[in-house]
VOGU-3710 file (C-alpha; in Angstrom, 3 decimals, decimal comma):
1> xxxxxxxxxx> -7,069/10,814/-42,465  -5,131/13,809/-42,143  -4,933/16,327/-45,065  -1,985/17,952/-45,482  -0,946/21,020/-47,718  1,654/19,828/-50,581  3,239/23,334/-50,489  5,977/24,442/-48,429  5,322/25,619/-45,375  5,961/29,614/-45,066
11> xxxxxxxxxx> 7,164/31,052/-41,804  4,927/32,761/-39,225  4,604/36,171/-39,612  5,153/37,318/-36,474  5,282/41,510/-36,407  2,073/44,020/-36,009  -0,566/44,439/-38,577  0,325/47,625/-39,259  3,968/46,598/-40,032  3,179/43,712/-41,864
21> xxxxxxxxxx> 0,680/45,272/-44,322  2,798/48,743/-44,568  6,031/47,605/-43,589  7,365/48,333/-47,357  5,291/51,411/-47,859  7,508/54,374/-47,579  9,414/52,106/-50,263  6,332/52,724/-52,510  6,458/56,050/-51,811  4,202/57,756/-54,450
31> xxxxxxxxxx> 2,824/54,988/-56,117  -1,309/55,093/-55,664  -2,404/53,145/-52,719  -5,996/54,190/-52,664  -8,790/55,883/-55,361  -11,978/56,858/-54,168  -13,945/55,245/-57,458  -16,483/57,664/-56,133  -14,724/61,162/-57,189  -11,427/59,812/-57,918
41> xxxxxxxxxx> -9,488/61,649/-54,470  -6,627/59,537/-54,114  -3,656/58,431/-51,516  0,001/57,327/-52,432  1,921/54,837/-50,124  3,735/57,400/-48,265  0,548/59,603/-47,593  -0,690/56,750/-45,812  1,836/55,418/-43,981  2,023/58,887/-42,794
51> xxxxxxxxxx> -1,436/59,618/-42,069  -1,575/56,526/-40,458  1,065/57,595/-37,923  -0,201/60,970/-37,229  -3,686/59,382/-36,303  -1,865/57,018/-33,844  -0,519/59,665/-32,319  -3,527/61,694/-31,925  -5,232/58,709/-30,743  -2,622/57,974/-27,989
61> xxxxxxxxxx> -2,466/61,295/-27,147  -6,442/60,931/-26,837  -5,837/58,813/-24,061  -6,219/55,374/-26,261  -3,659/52,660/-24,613  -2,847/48,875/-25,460  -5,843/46,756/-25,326  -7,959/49,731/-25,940  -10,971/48,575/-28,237  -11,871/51,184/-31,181
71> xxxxxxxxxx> -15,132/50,393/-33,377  -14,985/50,895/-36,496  -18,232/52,192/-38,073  -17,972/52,817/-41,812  -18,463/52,056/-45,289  -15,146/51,551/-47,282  -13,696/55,048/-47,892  -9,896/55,604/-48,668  -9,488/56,551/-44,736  -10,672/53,689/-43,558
81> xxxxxxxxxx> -6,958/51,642/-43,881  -5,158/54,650/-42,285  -7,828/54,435/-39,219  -7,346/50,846/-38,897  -3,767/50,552/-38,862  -3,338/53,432/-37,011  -5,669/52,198/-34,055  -3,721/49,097/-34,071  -0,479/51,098/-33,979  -1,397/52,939/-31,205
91> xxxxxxxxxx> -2,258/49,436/-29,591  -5,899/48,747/-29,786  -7,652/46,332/-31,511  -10,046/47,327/-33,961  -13,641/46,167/-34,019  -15,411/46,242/-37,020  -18,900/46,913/-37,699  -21,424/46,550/-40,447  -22,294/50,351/-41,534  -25,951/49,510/-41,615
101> xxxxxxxxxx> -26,103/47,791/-38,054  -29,190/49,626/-36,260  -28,213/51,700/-32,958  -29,715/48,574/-31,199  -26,934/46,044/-32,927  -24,219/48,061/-32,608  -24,783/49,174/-28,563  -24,638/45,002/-28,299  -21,319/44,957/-30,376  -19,927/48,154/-28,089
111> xxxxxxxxxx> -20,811/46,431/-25,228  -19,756/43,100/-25,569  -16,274/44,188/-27,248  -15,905/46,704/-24,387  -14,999/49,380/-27,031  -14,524/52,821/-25,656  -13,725/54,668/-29,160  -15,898/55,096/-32,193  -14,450/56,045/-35,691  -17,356/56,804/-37,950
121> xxxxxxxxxx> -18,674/58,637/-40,748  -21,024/62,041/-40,523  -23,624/60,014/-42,385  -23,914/57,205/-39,715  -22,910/59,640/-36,833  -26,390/59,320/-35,368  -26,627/55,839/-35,589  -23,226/56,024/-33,251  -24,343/58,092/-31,188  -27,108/56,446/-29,995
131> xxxxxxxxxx> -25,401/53,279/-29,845  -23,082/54,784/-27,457  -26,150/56,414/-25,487  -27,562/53,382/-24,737  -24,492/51,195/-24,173  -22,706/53,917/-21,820  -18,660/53,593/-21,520  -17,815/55,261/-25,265  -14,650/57,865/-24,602  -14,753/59,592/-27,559
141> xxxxxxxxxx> -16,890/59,636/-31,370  -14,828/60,333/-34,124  -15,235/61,348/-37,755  -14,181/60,650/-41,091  -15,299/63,245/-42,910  -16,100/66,914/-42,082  -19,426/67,664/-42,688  -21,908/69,999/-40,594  -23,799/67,514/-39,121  -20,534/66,294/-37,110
151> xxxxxxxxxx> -20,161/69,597/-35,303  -18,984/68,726/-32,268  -16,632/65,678/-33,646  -13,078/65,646/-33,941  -12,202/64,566/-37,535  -9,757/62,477/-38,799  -8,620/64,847/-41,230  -7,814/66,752/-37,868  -5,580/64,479/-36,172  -3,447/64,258/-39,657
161> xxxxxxxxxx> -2,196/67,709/-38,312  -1,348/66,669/-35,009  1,911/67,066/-33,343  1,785/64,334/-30,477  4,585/61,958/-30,510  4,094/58,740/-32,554  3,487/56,360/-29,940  5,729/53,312/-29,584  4,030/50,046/-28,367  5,274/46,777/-27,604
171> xxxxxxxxxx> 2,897/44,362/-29,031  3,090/40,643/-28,967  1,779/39,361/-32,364  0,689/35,694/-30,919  -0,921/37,175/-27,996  -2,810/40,854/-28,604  -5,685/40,842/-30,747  -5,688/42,952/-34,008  -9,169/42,848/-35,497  -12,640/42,065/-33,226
181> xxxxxxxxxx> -14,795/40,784/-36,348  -18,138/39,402/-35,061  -19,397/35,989/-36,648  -22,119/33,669/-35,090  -19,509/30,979/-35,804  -21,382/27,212/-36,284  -24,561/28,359/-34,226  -26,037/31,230/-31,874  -25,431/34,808/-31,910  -22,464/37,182/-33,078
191> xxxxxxxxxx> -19,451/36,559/-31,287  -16,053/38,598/-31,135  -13,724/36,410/-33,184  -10,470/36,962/-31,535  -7,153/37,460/-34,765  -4,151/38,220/-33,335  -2,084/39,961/-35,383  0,469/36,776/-35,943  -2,598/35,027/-37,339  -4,034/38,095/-39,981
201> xxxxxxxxxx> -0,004/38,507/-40,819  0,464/34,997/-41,481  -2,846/33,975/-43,364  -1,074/37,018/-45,784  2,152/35,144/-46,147  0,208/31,797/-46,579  -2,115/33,395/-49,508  0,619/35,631/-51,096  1,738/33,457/-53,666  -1,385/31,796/-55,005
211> xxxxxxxxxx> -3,024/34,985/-56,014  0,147/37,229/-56,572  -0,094/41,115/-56,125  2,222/43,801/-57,004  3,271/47,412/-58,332  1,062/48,053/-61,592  -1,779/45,803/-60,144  -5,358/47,540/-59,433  -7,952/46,136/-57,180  -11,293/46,742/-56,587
221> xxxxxxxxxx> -12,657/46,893/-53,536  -16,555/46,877/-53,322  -17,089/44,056/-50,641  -17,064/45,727/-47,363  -13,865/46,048/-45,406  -15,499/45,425/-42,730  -15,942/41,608/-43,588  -13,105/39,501/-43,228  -12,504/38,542/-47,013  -12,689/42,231/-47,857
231> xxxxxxxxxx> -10,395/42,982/-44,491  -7,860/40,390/-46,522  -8,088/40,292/-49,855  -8,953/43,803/-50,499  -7,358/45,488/-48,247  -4,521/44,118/-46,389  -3,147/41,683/-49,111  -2,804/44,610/-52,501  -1,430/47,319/-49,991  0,767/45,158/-48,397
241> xxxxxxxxxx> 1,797/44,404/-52,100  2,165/47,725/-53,644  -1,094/47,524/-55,393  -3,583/50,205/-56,014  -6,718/49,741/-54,203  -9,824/51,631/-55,601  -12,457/51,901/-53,282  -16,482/51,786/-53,364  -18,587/52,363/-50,529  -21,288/49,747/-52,106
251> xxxxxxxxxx> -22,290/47,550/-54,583  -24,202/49,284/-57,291  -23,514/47,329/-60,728  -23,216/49,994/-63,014  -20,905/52,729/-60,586  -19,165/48,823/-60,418  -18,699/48,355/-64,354  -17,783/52,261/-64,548  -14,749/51,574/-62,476  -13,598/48,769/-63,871
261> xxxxxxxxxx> -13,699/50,280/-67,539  -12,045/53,784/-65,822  -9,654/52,763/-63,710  -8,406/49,452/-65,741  -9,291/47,305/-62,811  -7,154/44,046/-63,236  -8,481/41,694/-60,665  -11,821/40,970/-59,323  -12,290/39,502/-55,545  -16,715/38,970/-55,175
271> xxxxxxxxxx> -19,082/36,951/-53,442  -21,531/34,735/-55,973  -24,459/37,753/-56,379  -21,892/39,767/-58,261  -20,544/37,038/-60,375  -24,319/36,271/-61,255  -24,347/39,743/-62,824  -21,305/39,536/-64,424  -22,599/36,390/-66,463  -26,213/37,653/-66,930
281> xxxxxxxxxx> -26,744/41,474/-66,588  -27,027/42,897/-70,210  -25,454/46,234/-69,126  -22,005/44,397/-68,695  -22,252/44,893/-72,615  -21,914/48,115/-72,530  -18,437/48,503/-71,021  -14,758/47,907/-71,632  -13,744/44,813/-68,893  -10,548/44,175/-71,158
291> xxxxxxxxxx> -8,253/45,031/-68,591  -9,664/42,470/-66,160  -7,075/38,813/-65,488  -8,891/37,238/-63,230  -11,964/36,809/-60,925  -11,726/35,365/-57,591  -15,246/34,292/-55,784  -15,842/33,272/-51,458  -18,122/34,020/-49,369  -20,529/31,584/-49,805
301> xxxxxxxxxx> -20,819/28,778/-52,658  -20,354/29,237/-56,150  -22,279/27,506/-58,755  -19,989/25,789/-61,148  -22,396/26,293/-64,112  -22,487/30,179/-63,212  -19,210/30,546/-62,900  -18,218/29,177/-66,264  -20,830/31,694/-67,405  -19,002/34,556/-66,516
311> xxxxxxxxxx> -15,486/33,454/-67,073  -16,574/32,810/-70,623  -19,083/36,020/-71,317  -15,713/38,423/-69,721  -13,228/36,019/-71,945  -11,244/35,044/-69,039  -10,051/32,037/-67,347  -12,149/30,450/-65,162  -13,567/31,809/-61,983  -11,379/30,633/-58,600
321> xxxxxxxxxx> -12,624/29,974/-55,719  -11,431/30,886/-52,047  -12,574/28,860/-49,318  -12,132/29,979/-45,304  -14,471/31,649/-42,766  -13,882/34,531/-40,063  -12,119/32,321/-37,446  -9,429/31,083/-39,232  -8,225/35,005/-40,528  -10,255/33,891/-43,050
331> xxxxxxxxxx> -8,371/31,415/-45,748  -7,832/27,725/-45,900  -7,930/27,040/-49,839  -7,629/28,855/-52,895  -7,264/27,811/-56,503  -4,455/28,707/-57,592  -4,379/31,648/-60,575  -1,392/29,388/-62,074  -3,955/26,217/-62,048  -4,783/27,179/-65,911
341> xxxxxxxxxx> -8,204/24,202/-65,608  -8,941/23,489/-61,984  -11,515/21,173/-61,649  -15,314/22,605/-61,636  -16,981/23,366/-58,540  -13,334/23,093/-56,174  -12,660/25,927/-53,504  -8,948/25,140/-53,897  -6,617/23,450/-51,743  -4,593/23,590/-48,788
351> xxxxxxxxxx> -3,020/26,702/-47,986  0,671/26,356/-46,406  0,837/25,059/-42,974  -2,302/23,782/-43,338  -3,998/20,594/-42,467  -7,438/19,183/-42,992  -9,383/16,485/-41,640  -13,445/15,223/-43,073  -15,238/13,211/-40,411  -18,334/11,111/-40,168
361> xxxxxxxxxx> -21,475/12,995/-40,315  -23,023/9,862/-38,040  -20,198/9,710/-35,940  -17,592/12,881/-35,703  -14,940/11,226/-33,796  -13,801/9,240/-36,611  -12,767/10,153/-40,275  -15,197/10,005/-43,477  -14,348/7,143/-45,958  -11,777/8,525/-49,303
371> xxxxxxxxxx> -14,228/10,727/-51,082  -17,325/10,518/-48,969  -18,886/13,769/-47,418  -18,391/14,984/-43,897  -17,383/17,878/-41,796  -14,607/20,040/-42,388  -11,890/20,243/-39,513  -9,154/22,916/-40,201  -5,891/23,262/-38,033  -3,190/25,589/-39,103
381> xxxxxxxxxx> -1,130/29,127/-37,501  -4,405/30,975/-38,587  -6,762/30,115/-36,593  -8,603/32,620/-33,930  -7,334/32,998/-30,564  -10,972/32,187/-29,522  -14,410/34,161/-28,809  -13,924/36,812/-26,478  -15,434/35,917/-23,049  -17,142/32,688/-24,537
391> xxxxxxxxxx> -14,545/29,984/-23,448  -17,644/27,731/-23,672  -17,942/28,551/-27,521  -14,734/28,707/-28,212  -14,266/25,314/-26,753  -17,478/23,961/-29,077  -15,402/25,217/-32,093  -12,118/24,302/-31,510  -11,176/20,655/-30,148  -8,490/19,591/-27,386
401> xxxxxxxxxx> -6,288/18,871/-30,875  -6,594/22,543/-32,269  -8,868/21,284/-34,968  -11,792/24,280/-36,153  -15,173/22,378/-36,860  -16,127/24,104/-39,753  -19,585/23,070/-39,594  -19,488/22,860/-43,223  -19,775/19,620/-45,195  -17,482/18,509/-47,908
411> xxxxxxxxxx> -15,529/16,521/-49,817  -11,369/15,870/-51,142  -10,770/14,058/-54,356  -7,335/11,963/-54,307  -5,728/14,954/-55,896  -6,294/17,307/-52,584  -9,204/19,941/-54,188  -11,856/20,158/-51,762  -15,331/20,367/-52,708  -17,921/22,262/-50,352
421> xxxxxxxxxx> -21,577/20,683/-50,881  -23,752/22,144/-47,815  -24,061/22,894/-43,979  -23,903/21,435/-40,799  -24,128/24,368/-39,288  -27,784/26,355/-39,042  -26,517/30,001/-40,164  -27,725/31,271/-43,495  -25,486/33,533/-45,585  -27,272/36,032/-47,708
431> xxxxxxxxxx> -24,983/37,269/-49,930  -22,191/36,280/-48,035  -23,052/37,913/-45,149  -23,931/36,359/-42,061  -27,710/35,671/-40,133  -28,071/34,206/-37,085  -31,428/31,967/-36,992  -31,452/32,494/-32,949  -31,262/36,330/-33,036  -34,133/36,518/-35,661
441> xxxxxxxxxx> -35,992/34,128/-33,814  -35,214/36,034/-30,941  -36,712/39,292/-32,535  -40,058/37,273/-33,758  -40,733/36,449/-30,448  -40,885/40,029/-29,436  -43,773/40,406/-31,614  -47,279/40,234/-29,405  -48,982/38,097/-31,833  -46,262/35,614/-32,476
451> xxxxxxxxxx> -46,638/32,645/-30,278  -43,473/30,491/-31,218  -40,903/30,980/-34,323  -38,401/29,444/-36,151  -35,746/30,580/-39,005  -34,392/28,758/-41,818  -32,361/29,054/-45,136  -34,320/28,939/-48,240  -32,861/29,538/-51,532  -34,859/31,993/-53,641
461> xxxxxxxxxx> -35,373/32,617/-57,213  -31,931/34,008/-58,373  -29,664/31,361/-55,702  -29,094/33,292/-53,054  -29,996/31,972/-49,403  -32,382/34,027/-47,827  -33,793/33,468/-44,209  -37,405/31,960/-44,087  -39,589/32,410/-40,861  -42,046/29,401/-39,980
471> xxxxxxxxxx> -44,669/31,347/-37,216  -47,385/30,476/-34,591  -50,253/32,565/-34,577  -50,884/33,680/-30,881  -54,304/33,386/-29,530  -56,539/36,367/-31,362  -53,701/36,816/-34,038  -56,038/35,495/-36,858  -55,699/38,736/-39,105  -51,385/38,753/-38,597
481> xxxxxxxxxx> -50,052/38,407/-42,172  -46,694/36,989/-43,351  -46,191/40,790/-44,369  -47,140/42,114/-40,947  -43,982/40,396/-39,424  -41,598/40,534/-42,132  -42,329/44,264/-41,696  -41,623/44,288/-38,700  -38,138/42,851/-38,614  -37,280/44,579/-41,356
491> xxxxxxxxxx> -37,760/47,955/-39,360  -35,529/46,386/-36,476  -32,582/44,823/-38,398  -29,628/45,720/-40,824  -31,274/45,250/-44,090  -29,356/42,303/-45,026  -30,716/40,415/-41,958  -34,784/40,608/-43,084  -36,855/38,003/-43,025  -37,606/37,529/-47,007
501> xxxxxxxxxx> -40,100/34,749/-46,782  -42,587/33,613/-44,392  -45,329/31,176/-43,472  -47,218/30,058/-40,413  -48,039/26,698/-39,448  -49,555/24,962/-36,424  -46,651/24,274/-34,424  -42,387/24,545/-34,296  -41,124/21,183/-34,265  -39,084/20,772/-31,368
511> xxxxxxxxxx> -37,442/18,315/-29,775  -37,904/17,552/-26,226  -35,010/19,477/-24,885  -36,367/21,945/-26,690  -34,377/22,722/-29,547  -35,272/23,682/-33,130  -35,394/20,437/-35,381  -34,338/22,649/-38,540  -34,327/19,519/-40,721  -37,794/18,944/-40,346
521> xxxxxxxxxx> -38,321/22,566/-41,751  -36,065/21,936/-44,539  -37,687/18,776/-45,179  -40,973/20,167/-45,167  -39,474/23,218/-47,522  -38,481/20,650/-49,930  -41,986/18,588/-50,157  -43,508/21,742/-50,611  -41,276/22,861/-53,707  -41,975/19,098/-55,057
//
């Protein structure tokens, strides 16, 4: 059975990014676009559609051209729009990166996404630079910020100055790729997720008027831009609105609450860890949340206990859910802010021009009976162009029909809310960020006195899935602790992508092509907690 969306379709959004999102902004003019919740520096609409046209045109005169990739390598800051949609107005596409990646990650990121330019900030500068040493091919290191540790750096702040010529690029929005996320996708290692800029603009038009933004509105943005959701929903979708975006460079729950009391925050878009706070913490008491409407959650699952928690500690209406994932731009469903009691536990429905299919666990090529659980299959004008260079991958994702296998597992009621109840797929999301089982097991493997390895998702005390190792002592390894190795992925890895729990046992069950049989582990992992 084919699911389809019972709103009206919306049409395709076909300009570039940078038009889409700040296509309106000169009309804005001097309405706040962007706070720093840090120290409170701010930038109207018409600084940054200027700014963002003066750094084109430095880049361009630089020597960036169409099809250029620049990485991205920051935390959220107020320049980090302007950089974006001034790469992708001077023609490149923009790779983002996870501010914490080690020099190793990144160099694989740089290398695979062929990127040539590096915007970063003085604090992460030698993190860049050595990611640039050892991939080789890097033009050019930029700056953010001015600081004397970036000597030697052109800033940003520089090129706002410049005098170059805006450059003027013909871009195809169904064909050229705006944003390079990486996501492991179902299985494997990070991949570049191919969004063209049709895709990003229409996944816009097709949330726009479920969770409405406008002049007077005020957003804030702690998830990292760099993610997808916070790419969207926290950046793209309020300034393409005429909202005003204030910016943190990190989650830290009472800077968090601080904002929200000082800058009369009015809508909330988290991942699960912060609405957990926001229901339990007891410092929430102590500030004014009055001017908050509404709390949106993705990222990972949301449970619906918790989130009635927090919707009724804050006095609001219930907590919606989002529901999408890096390859489809990200969004699918949503909940609808007008929906005044959606059913507990729903990620939404259909988004426009969107269709949905649930098929048989046992046997994919045919459809899950009304109601039963299966895999979600997604096919709509947002979906990725592909992986880049992975036709193989991109072909295990997305079938002859166009339809995404989600690799997730859920459920419709006869009313069209979809209900997401567990994985197919093997990667674990801390947080809501994404680890790859294969590239920690990988890493273990490195480790002299590890003879074989495996990685699963375990849930820990406070709900959040963390990634468990399962480990083979090599021969003369007796003395190796579970704190020996976590160690020593933790000193090789972002910190979101540590191994948290550990345990060795005699052997990695395997079947006999070799592959991981993860349910074993999980079955195992469940005796165990019996």
């Amino acid at each position: 059975m084919v699911f389809r969306s019972e709103y009206a379709d919306v049409p395709a959004l076909d300009v570039p990014i940078h038009e889409a999102v700040l296509g309106e902004a000169a009309g804005f003019g001097d309405t706040v676009a962007l706070i720093d919740g840090t120290n409170g520096m701010s930038l109207t609409y018409a600084q940054l559609d200027g700014f963002h046209r003066r750094i084109a045109a430095a880049l361009a005169e630089a020597g960036l051209r169409k099809g250029d990739v620049l990485a991205l390598h920051s935390p959220n800051t107020i320049a980090y729009p302007a950089v974006f949609y001034g790469a992708t107005r001077a023609g490149a596409s923009v790779t983002t990166v996870h501010p914490l990646a080690t020099a190793e990650e990144f160099a694989k990121q740089l290398a695979d996404s062929g990127a040539k330019w590096i915007v970063t900030v003085s604090p992460l500068l030698e993190t860049a630079r050595r990611a640039a040493e050892l991939t080789g091919g890097v033009q050019e290191i930029y700056v953010c910020d001015q600081a004397p540790a970036s000597e030697g750096h052109t800033s940003i702040l520089d090129m706002l100055s410049s005098t170059a010529p805006e450059p003027s690029v013909a871009i195809d929005p169904g064909e050229d790729v705006a944003a390079l996320p990486y996501s492991s996708g179902t299985t494997g290692t990070p991949k570049g997720v191919m969004l063209t800029h049709r895709s990003i603009g229409t996944n816009l038009e097709q949330l726009r008027p479920f969770i409405p933004m406008g002049e007077g509105d005020r957003i804030l943005a702690v998830l990292p831009f760099f993610h997808i959701y916070g790419l969207t929903a926290l950046m793209n979708a309020p300034l393409r609105c005429g909202s005003t975006v204030v910016v943190l460079p990190r989650f830290d729950l009472a800077q968090f609450l601080e904002a929200i009391q000082t800058h009369r925050i009015t809508g909330l878009y988290v991942a699960p860890p912060i609405v957990l706070a926001l229901a339990k913490h007891p410092l929430v008491g102590e500030y004014d949340l009055t001017s908050l409407r509404y709390i949106v959650s993705a990222a990972a699952p949301l449970d619906a206990e918790l989130a009635e928690a927090c919707s009724t500690r804050l006095g609001l209406p219930p907590v919606r859910q989002a529901y999408g994932m890096t390859e489809l731009s990200p969004g699918t469903h949503v909940v609808p802010l007008s929906v005044a009691e959606p059913p507990a536990g729903t990620v939404g429905k259909l988004l426009p021009n969107t269709e949905m299919r649930i098929v048989s666990l046992e046997d994919p090529s045919r459809d899950a009976e009304p109601g039963a659980d299966g895999e979600i299959l997604i096919r709509g004008p947002q979906v990725m162009k592909g992986y880049l260079g992975r036709p193989d991958a991109t072909a295990d994702m997305i079938d002859a029909d166009g339809w995404v296998h989600t690799g997730d597992v859920g459920r419709a009621d006869e009313d069209g809310w979809l209900y997401v109840v567990d994985r197919v797929k093997e990667l674990i999301k801390y947080k809501g960020y994404q680890v790859a089982p294969a590239e920690l097991e990988a890493l273990l493997l490195t480790h002299e006195q590890v003879a074989d390895a495996a990685v699963i998702g375990v849930y820990d005390a406070e709900g959040n899935e963390v990634p468990k190792a399962f480990l083979v002592r090599g021969p003369g390894a007796d003395g190796l602790t579970e704190d020996d190795v976590m160690t020593y992925v933790a000193e090789r890895v972002s910190p979101y992508k540590k191994v948290r729990q550990a345990e060795f046992i005699g052997a990695v069950p395997r079947a006999a092509s070799g592959k991981i049989l993860r349910r074993e582990l999980r079955d195992r992992e469940k005796t165990e907690e019996q």
